[in-house]
C-alpha positions in Angstrom: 16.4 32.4 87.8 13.5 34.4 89.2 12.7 37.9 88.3 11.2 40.2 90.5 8.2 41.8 89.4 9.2 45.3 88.8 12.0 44.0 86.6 9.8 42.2 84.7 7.0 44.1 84.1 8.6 47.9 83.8 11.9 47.6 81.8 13.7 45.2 79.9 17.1 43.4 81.6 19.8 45.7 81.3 23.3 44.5 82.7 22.4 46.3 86.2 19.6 44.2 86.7 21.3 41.0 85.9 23.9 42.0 88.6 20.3 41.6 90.7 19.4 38.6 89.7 22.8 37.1 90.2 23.1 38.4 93.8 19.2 37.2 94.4 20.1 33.6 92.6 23.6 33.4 94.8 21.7 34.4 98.0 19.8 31.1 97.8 19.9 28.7 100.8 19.5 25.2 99.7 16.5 23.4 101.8 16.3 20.0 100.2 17.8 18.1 97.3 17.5 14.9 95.6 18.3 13.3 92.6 14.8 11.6 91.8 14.2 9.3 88.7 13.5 12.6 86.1 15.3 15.3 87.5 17.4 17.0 90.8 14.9 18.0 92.8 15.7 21.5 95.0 13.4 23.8 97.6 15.5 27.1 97.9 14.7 30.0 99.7 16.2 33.8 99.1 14.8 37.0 100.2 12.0 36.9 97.1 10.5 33.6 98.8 11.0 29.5 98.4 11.1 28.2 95.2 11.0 24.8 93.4 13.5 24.1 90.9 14.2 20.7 88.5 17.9 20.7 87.8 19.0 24.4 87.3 15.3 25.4 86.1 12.6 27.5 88.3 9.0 25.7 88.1 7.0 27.0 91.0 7.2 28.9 94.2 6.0 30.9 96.5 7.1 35.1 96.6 7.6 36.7 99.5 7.1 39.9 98.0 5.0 43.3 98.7 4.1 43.9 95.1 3.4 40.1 94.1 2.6 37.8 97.1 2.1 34.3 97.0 2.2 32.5 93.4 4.9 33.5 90.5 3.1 36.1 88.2 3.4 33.3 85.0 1.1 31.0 87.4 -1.9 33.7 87.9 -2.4 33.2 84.3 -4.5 30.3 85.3 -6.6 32.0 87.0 -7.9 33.5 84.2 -9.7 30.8 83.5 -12.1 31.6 86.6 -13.2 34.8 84.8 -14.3 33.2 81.7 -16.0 30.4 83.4 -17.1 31.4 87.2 -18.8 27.8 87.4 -15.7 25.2 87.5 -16.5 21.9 88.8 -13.8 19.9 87.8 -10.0 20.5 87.0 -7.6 18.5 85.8 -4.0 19.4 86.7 -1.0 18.2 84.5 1.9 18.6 86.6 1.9 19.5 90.5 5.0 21.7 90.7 4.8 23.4 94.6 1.3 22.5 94.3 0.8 26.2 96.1 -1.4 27.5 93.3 -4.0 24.1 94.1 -5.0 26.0 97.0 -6.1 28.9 95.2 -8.5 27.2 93.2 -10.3 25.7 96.3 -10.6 29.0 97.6 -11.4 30.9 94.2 -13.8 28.4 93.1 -17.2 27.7 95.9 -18.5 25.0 93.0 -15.4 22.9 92.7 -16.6 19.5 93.6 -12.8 18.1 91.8 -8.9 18.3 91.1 -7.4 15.4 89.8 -3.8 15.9 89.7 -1.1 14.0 87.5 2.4 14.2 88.2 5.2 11.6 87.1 7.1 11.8 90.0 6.3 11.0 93.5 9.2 13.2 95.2 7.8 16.0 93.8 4.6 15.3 95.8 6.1 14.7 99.0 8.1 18.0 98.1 5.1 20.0 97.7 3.6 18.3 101.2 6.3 19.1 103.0 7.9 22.4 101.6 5.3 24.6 100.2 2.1 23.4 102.9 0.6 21.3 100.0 -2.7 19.6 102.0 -5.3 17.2 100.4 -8.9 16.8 100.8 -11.6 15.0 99.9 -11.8 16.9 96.7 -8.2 16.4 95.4 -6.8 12.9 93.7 -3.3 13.0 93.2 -2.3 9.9 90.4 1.7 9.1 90.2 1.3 9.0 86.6 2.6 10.0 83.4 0.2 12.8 82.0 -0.2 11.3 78.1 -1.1 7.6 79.8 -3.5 9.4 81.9 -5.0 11.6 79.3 -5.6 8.6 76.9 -7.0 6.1 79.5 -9.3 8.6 81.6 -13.0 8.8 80.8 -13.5 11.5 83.2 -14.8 15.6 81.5 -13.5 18.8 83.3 -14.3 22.0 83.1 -10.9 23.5 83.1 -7.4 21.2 82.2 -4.2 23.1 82.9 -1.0 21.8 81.1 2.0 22.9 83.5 4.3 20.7 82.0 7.5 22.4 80.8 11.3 22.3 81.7 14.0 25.3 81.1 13.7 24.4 77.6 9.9 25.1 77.0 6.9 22.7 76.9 8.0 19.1 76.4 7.2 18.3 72.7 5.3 15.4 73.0 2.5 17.9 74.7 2.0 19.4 71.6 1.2 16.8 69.1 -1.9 17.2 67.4 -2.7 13.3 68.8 -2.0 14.8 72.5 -3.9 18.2 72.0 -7.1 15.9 70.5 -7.1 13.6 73.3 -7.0 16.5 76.0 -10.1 18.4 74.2 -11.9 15.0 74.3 -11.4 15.1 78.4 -12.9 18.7 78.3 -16.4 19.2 78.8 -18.2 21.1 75.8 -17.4 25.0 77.4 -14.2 23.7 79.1 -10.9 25.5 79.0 -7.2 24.3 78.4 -4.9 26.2 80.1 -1.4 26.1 79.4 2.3 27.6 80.2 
C-alpha cells in the first residue's frame, strides 16, 4: 500500500487513515499484469500516481502528488548520495524497479559517464520501458542477471552502488551476508558509497 506523504510524515496511522489507504488501494485501475518467472508483475494507477508492484507488494512508482512529485519519498534517499559525493561517475544499480528514479541520476549527476543496471527479470524491464517512460542511452547497460552472479564476476569500480533489492518482507537475506556485503565493497571505488533500502 502507498502512503501519502502527509500521512507519513506528520502522524502515525490511526484507523481513519487506514480507511484512506484502503479507499486509495481499492481505487486502483489495473494497467498490466503478468505472472513472470519471480513474481506477478502489476502497473496500477490511482489518484496518488502509477505504481509498480510484485505480487501484493509496492516497489516503485511514480506520485502524482502536489507535496511529493515524481519518485516515492523512500527512493529520494538515494539521492543522498549526490550530496556526499557531487563527482559520481559510475553507478551500479541492483534492481531496476520503474526504473523512474534512473533518470534522475542523469540529470542530477553532469559527470556520470555510467549506470550499469542488474535486474533478474526481463519483464520488469520491458515494464519499466513501457509503463513508467524508462529510455536508455549510451550511458546505461541493462544485464538480465542475477545481482550476487554479477557482483562476484564483475571487475568493474563505481562510485556509488545502490542495493534496491527487497520484497514485502524486507531485503532478501542472501544481500546481507557478510560474503555478499565484501564482494559489493570490493566493486566500490576507494570513496564510493553503498546505498541501500
Amino acid at each position: 500500500m502507498i502512503i501519502p506523504p502527509e500521512i507519513n510524515m506528520s502522524k502515525s496511522l490511526h484507523p481513519e487513515d487506514l480507511e484512506i489507504l484502503d479507499k486509495y488501494e481499492s481505487s486502483e485501475k489495473i494497467l498490466f499484469q503478468t505472472d513472470s518467472e519471480f513474481s506477478r508483475i502489476c502497473v496500477v494507477e490511482n489518484s496518488l500516481g502509477r505504481f509498480l508492484k510484485f505480487d501484493d507488494s509496492y516497489q516503485s512508482g511514480i506520485l502524482n502528488y502536489n507535496s511529493c512529485p515524481n519518485n516515492l519519498p523512500y527512493i529520494n534517499y538515494f539521492f543522498i548520495s549526490c550530496l556526499l559525493k557531487t563527482n559520481i561517475k559510475s553507478i551500479l544499480v541492483l534492481g531496476m524497479g520503474s526504473g523512474y528514479f534512473i533518470s534522475s541520476f542523469i540529470k542530477l549527476l553532469p559527470h556520470l559517464k555510467n549506470i550499469d543496471i542488474v535486474e533478474i527479470d526481463p519483464d520488469v524491464i520491458e515494464v519499466a520501458h513501457k509503463y513508467f517512460n524508462f529510455k536508455q542511452n549510451d550511458h546505461v547497460n541493462i544485464n538480465i542477471q542475477d545481482a550476487r552472479v554479477f557482483v562476484r564476476n564483475s571487475k568493474n569500480k563505481y562510485d556509488l552502488i545502490i542495493m534496491d533489492l527487497a520484497s514485502h518482507e524486507g531485503l532478501f537475506y542472501r544481500f546481507m551476508t557478510e560474503e555478499f556485503l565484501y564482494e559489493v565493497r570490493e566493486r566500490l571505488n576507494p570513496d564510493g558509497i553503498l546505498a541501500s533500502n
